[in-house]
C-alpha positions in Angstrom: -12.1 -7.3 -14.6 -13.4 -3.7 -14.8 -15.3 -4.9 -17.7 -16.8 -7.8 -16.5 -18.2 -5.7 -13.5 -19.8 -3.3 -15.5 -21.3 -6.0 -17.6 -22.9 -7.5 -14.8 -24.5 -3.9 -13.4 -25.9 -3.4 -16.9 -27.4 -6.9 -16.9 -28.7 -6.5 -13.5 -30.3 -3.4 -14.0 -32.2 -4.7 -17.2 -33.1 -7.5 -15.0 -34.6 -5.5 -12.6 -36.4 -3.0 -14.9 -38.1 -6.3 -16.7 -39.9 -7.5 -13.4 -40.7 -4.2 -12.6 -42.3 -3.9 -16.4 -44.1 -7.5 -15.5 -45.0 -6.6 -12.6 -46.9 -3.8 -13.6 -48.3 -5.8 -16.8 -49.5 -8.5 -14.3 -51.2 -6.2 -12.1 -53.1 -4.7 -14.7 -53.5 -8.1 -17.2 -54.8 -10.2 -14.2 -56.0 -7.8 -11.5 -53.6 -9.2 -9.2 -52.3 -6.9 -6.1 -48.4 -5.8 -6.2 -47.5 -8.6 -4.1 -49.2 -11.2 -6.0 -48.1 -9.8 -9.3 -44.2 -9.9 -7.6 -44.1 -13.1 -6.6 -45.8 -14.6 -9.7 -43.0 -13.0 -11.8 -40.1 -14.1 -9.6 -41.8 -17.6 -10.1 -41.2 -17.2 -13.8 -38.3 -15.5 -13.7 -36.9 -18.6 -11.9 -38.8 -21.2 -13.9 -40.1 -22.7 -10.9 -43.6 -23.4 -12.0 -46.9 -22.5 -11.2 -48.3 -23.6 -7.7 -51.0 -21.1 -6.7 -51.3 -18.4 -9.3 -51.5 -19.0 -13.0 -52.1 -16.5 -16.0 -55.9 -16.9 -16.5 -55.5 -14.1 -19.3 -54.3 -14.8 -22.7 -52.0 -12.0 -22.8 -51.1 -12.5 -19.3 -49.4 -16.1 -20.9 -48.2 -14.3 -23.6 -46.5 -11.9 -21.6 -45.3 -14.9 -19.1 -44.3 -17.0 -22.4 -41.8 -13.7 -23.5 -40.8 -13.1 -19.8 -39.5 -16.5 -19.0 -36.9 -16.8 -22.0 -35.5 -13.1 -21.7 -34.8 -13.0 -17.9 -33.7 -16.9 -17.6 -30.7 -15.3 -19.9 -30.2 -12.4 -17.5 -30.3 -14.7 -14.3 -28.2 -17.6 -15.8 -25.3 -14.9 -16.3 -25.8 -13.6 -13.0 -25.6 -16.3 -10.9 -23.0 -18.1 -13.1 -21.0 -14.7 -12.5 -21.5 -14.7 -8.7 -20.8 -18.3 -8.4 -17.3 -17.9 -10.4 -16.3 -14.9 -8.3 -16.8 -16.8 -5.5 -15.2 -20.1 -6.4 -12.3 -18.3 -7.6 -11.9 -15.7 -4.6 -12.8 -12.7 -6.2 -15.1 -11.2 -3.8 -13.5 -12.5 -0.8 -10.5 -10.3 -2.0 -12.6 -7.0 -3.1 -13.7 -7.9 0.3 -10.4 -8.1 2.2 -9.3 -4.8 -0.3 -11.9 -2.3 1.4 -11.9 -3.5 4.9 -7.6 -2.5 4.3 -9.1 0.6 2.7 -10.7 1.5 5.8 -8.0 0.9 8.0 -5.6 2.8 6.2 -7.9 5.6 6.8 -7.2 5.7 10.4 -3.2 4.6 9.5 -0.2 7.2 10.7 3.4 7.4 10.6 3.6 4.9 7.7 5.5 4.9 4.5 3.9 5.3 1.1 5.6 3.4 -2.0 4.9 5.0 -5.2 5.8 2.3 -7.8 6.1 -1.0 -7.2 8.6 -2.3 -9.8 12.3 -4.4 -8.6 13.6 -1.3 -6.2 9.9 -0.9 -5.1 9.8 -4.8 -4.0 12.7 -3.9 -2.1 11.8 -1.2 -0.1 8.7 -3.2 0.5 10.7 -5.8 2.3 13.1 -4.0 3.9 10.0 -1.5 5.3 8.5 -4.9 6.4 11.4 -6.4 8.2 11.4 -3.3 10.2 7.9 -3.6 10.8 6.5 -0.4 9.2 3.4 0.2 8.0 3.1 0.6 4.4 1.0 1.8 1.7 1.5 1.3 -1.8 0.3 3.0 -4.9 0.6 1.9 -8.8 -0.8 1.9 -12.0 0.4 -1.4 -13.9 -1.6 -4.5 -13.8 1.1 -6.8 -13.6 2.9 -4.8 -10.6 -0.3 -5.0 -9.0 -0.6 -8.8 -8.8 3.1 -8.9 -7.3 1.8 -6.9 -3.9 1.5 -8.9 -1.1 -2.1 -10.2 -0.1 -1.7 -7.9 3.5 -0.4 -4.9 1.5 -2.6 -1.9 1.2 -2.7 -0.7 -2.2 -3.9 2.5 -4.6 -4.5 2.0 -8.0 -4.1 5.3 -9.3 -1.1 8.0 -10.6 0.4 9.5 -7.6 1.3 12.6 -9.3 -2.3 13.4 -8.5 -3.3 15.3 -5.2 -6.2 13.1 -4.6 -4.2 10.1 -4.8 -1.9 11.1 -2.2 -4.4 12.2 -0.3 -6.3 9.1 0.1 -2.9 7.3 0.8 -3.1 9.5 3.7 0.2 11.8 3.1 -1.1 14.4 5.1 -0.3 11.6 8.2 2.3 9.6 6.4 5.9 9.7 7.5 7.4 9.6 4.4 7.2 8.7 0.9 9.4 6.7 -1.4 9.1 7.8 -5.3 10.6 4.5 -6.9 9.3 4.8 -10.3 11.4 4.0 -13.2 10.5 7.6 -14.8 13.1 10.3 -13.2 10.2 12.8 -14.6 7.4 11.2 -12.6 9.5 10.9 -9.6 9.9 14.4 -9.8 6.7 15.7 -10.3 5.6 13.0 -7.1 8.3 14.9 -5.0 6.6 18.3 -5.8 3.3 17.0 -5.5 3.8 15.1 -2.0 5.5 18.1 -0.3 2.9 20.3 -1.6 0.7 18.4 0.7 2.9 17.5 3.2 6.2 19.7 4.2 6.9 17.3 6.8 7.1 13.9 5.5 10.7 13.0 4.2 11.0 12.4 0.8 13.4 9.5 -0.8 13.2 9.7 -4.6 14.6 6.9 -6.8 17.1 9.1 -9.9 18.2 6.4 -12.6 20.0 9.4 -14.9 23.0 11.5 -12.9 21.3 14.8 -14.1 18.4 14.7 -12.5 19.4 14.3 -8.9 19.4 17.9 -8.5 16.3 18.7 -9.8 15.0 15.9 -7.4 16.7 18.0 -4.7 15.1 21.3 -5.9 12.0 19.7 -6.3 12.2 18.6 -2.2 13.6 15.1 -1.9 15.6 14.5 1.4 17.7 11.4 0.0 18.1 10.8 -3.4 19.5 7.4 -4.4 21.0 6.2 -7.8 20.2 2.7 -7.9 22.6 1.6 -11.0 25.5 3.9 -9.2 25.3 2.5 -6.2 25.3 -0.7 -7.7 28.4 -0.3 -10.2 30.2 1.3 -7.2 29.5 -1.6 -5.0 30.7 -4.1 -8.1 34.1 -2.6 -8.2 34.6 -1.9 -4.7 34.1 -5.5 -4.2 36.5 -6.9 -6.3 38.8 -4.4 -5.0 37.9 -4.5 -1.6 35.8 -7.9 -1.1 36.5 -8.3 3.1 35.6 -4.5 3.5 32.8 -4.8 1.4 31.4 -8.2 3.1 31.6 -5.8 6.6 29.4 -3.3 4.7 26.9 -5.7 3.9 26.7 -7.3 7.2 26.0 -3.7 8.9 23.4 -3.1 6.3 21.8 -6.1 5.4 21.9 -7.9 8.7 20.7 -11.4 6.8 20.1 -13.3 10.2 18.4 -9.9 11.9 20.7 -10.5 15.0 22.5 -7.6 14.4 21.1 -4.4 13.2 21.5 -0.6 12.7 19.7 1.9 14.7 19.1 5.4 14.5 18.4 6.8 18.5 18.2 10.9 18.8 19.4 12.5 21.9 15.8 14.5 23.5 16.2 17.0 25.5 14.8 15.0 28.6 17.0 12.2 28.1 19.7 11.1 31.0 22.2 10.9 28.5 22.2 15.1 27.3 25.4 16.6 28.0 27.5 13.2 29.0 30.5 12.7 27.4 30.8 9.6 25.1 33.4 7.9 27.5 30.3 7.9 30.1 28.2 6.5 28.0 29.6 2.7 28.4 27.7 1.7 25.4 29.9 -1.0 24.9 30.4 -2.4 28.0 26.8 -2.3 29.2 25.0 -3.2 25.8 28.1 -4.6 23.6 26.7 -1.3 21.2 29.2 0.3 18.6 28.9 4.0 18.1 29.2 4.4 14.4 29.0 8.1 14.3 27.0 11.1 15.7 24.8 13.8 13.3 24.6 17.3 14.5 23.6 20.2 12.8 23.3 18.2 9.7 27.3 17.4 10.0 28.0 14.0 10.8 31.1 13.2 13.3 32.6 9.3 12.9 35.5 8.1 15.1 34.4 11.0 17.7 36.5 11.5 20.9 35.9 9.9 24.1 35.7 13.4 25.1 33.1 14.4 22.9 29.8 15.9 24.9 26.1 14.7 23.9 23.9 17.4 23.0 20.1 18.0 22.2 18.8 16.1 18.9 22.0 14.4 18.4 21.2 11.6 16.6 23.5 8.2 17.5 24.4 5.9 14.7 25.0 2.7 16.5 25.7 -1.3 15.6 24.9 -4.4 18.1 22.9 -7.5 18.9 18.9 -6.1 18.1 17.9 -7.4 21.7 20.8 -5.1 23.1 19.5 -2.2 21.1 15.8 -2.5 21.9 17.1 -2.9 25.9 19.5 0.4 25.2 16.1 2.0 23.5 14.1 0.4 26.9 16.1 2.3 29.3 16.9 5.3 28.2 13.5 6.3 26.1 
């Protein structure tokens, strides 16, 4: 594709500079003004025939007679190149690309995929079925032609500053390194809280040992795909009806039921209640999964148990329950 482009600006450009040559050999063959020495070039240019001015000059035909052949080359490629681009879609979608471009230079608080290989697809999906916005950056070809038509994308390495910056990290929420290459997943850690302290980090660690350097490097979260996986195997031949439980809380497949995250601000009704006075479950049918504080997290807490400040809830129910809960108590 890049090649094809940059054939056609080469061939354009000698195009151009061969009616500007004729041009000037017109004007000064057959006395002709600029205008009249244009148009009678574009006329031959185009093959279209002589209607009002013909080469009176025997060098003026001559030149005409070498123009014509040349340039009809030129313009036949040209036009045959436009016409394909357009029949196929190809500048619809370069199109449709830059207009995204420029939105995602006014986008916040979204999420930036680095690597868009099988856990990248997922965390695409997932992102999207909870209606975030998303920016995606990668390098492979293939890869590329698997993002989703309504997908912003980078192509570029986003170990680079400039590439992050133009994915807008300095407004992004946070960033998911998902990159089959623990090393490159590393150095995108570094590189996006360089620029960005605040965004959280989730980095993708396919070999044990490098989780910690992830950690030192700044990740938040970091998540072993093939551990989790071979833990979830086992635990559910062992443990199949737990297991199916687990999946319902986390995958929610008919997006009835979901899990929410709400923290506790310090203008909200619900500060320094006790959990029995909550009545999540009688007014919303919600389940309290658990409470974080400090960084600790509390499961099965007492009914006596007092909300503080930037407590963040961990709760299960119907999603219409939970948006109402998030209604009247935001």
């Amino acid at each position: 594709m890049y090649q094809n482009h940059k054939r056609l600006y080469q061939f354009t450009l000698i195009l151009i500079l061969l009616i500007l040559i004729t041009v000037i050999g017109f004007m000064q063959i057959e006395k002709l003004p600029f205008f009249d020495s244009l148009w009678m070039t574009v006329v031959s240019v185009l093959a279209l025939g002589y209607g009002d001015y013909v080469p009176s000059q025997t060098m003026g035909k001559v030149l005409a007679m070498v123009l014509i052949p040349i340039t009809m080359g030129f313009t036949t490629y040209i036009l045959t190149y436009i016409a394909a681009s357009m029949i196929e879609g190809r500048l619809s979608k370069k199109w449709e690309r830059k207009k995204r471009m420029k939105q995602l230079e006014k986008m916040k608080d979204h999420y930036i995929i680095c690597g868009y290989e099988r856990v990248g697809e997922q965390v695409l999906k997932e992102l999207n079925d909870h209606g975030s916005k998303i920016v995606i950056i990668e390098t492979d070809d293939e890869s590329l032609e698997r993002i989703p038509e309504d997908v912003p994308y980078l192509i570029g390495d986003a170990k680079h500053n400039d590439v992050l910056q133009k994915a807008g990290i300095d407004r992004a929420k946070g960033l998911l390194a998902t990159t089959s290459n623990d090393a490159t997943n590393v150095f995108i850690t570094l590189t996006a809280k360089g620029l960005n302290e605040e965004a959280e980090v989730i980095a993708r660690a396919e070999n044990g040992e490098t989780i910690n350097k992830l950690k030192r490097a700044g990740a938040d979260h970091v998540v072993n795909p093939s551990d989790l996986g071979g833990r979830r195997m086992a635990l559910s031949l062992i443990k199949p009806v737990s297991m199916h439980y687990v999946d319902s809380l986390i995958h929610a497949e008919s997006n009835r039921y979901q899990i929410e995250e709400y923290v506790i601000k310090t203008t909200s009704s619900l500060c320094n209640k006790k959990v029995s006075e909550l009545s999540l479950k009688q007014e919303y049918g919600i389940s309290l999964l658990g409470i974080q504080r400090n960084g600790s997290f509390m499961s099965n807490q007492s009914e006596d148990e007092e909300v503080h400040k930037n407590d963040v809830f961990v709760m299960f129910g119907e999603t219409q329950e939970l948006q109402r809960f998030f209604n009247e108590n935001d």
